[in-house]
C-alpha positions, 0 to 999 in steps of 0.5 A, spaced: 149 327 428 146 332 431 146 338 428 144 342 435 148 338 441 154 335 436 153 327 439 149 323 436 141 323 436 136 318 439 134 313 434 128 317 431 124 312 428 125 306 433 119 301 430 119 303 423 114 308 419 109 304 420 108 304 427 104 311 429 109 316 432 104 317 439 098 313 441 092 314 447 089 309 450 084 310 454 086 317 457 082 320 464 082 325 467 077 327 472 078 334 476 075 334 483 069 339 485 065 340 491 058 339 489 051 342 492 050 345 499 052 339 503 060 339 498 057 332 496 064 330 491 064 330 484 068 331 479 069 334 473 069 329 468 074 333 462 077 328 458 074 321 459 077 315 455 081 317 449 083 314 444 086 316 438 093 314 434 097 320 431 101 317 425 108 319 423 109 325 419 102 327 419 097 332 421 092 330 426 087 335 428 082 335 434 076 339 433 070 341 438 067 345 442 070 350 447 071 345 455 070 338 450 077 337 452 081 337 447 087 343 450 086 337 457 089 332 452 094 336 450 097 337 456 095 330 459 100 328 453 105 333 454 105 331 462 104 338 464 098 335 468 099 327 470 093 323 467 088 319 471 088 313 467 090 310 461 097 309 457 101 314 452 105 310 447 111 314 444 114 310 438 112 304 442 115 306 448 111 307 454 111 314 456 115 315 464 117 309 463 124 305 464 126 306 457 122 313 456 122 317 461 119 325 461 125 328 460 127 324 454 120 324 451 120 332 452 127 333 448 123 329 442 116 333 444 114 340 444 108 344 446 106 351 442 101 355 446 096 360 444 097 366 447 104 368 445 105 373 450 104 369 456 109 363 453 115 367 453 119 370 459 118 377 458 125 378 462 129 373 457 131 376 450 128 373 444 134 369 443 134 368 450 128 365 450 130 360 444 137 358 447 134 356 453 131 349 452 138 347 449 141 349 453 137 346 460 139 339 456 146 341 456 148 344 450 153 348 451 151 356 451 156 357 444 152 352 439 144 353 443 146 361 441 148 359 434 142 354 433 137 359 436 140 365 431 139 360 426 131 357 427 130 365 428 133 366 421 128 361 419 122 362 421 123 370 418 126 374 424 132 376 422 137 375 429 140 382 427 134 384 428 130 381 433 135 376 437 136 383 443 129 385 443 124 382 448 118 380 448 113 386 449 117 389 443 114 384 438 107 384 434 103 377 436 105 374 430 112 376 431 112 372 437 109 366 435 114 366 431 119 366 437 114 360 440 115 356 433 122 356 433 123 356 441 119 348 440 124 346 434 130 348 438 131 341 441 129 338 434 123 334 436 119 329 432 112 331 434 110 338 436 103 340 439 100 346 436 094 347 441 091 353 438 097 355 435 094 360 431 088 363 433 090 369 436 092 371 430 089 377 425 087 373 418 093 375 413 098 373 419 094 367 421 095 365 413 103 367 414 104 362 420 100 356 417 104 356 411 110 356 414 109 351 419 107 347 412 115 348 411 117 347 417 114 340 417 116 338 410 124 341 412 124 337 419 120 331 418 116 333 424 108 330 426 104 336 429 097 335 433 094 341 431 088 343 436 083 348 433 075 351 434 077 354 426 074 348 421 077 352 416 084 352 418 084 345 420 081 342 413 087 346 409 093 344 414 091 336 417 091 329 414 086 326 419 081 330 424 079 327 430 072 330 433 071 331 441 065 332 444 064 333 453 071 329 454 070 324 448 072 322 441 066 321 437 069 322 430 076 320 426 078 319 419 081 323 414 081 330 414 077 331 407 072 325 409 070 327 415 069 334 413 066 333 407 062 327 408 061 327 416 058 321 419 056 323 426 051 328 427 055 332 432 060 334 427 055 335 421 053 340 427 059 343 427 059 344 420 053 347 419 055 352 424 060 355 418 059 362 416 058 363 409 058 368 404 053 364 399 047 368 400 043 362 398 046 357 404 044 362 410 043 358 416 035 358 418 035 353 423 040 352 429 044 347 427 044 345 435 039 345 441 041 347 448 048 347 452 051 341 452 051 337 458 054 338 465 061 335 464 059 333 473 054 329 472 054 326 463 048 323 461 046 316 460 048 312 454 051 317 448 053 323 451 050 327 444 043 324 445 039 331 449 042 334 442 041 330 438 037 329 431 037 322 430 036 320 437 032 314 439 031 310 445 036 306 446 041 312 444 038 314 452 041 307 454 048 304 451 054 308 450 056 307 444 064 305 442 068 308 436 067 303 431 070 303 423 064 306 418 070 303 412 078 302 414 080 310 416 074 313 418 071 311 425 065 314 429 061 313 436 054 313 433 048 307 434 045 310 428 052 308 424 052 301 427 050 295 424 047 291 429 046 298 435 038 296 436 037 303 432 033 304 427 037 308 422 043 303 423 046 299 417 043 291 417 049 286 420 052 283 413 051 275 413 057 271 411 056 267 405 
């Protein structure tokens, strides 16, 4: 039985643990643009064919540079904008479909945002803020103020304290706080984090990712954690995904793609990270030049103007995410047996 609404819960594990909680497949989304004098259409190209499985009671992390989509994704997911293309799987059950409709998938996932301030209602109290979400799915007033008292407790915001007060009367790390257990007060299975921490001074940053640890491990939740930070990712996720101009090109376990990544654009991407080692001090750009215009993408791998190891046919074929071993898969000709390219693994022969 629940212990926020009193009835009894919907099942939370309807396919078993082995079946992924969430699943992409071929996720578009195309914004509209004029383009050129003539208002010649076109469009911006944000999040174009994604597919990635989030398992359960995990933490998958979306990596990539700023405009690579990975905030579009999230939002495509959680249905704040409507998707081009492509299906969302919520436990094995179609996502505004007849057996899971968007007001049931959102009682089960919640979104936290970036900047803190600007997700709260600055006329609601703390406590307010918090009950709201319970109570607009029909929890009485009396228990949704008794469960947003107790997630305030828990996240380290004495209610005596804090449930009266608004929300420009709280620091940034206070009021992530609120936003945390706002999203848990539906108790929800998965919870978007979308540079849930970024914002925030280091020493507060360190306060948050552990609690979010607690919080996971004592509510069974599976988070998707979205961030530009490499560091925070390798010490709070599972597995990692790596986007790059509205695609994924990397995924696998978290240690293996960011000790030993197999696409050239995330070894980029770790080159990039400061260091306190005078003797690892970064000479040579890790990448050259902007990344393509997300109008018109080039030809064949998106990665290709940028790229170290490009070849000919990388200008030609697009390349798929393909496995490099059972977890870890990756969009690179040059790790692809049979790709036409010179770097490229030779095809095994069967005995």
């Amino acid at each position: 039985m629940s212990v926020l609404t009193g009835t009894v819960p919907h099942d939370r594990d309807r396919g078993g643990p082995a079946q992924p909680l969430l699943s992409i497949d071929g996720l578009v989304k195309h914004f509209p643009v004029k383009k050129g004098i003539g208002g010649k259409k076109a469009v911006v190209r944000a999040v174009d064919g994604v597919d990635f499985n989030i398992l359960k009671g995990e933490t998958l992390g979306i990596v990539g540079e700023s405009g690579c989509g990975k905030s579009t994704t999230a939002r495509l997911i959680m249905g704040l904008m409507p998707h081009d293309a492509g299906e969302l799987l919520f436990d094995g059950e179609r996502i505004g479909g007849r057996a899971l409709p968007w007001r049931e998938f959102r009682a089960q996932t919640q979104m936290v945002f970036q900047d803190s301030y600007a997700s709260l209602n600055p006329r609601m109290t703390i406590e307010g803020s918090v009950a709201f979400g319970p109570r607009v799915h029909g929890v009485p007033k009396r228990q949704a103020i008794e469960r947003a008292r107790s997630l305030l407790a828990r996240v380290g915001l004495e209610p005596s304290r804090f449930a009266a007060r608004y929300p420009h009367e709280l620091s940034g790390g206070q009021r992530q706080r609120v936003n945390i257990a706002r999203a848990l007060a539906l108790e929800p299975r998965l919870v978007v984090l979308d540079e849930a921490v970024s914002a925030l001074d280091k020493s507060v940053e360190a306060q948050v990712l552990n609690l979010l640890m607690d919080l996971k491990q004592e509510f069974a939740l599976t988070y998707l954690f979205i961030s530009h930070d490499l560091n925070v990712v390798r010490f709070i996720c599972d597995r990692v995904a790596v986007m790059y101009l509205g695609q994924v090109v990397e995924i696998g376990p978290a240690d293996t793609v960011l000790a030993d990544p197999a696409h050239p654009y995330t070894a980029a991407l770790l080159s990039s990270m400061p260091s306190m080692d005078p003797d690892a001090r970064t000479e040579v750009a890790p990448l050259a030049g902007d990344p393509p215009n997300p109008i018109d993408p080039p030809p064949g791998c998106r990665f290709h103007p940028r790229c170290t190891l490009l070849e000919e046919v990388c200008r030609t074929r697009p390349p798929s995410l393909a496995p490099v071993d059972p977890q870890h898969r990756v969009a690179c000709l040059a790790r692809q047996p049979g790709s036409g390219h010179s770097a490229a693994p030779t095809l095994s022969v069967a005995a």
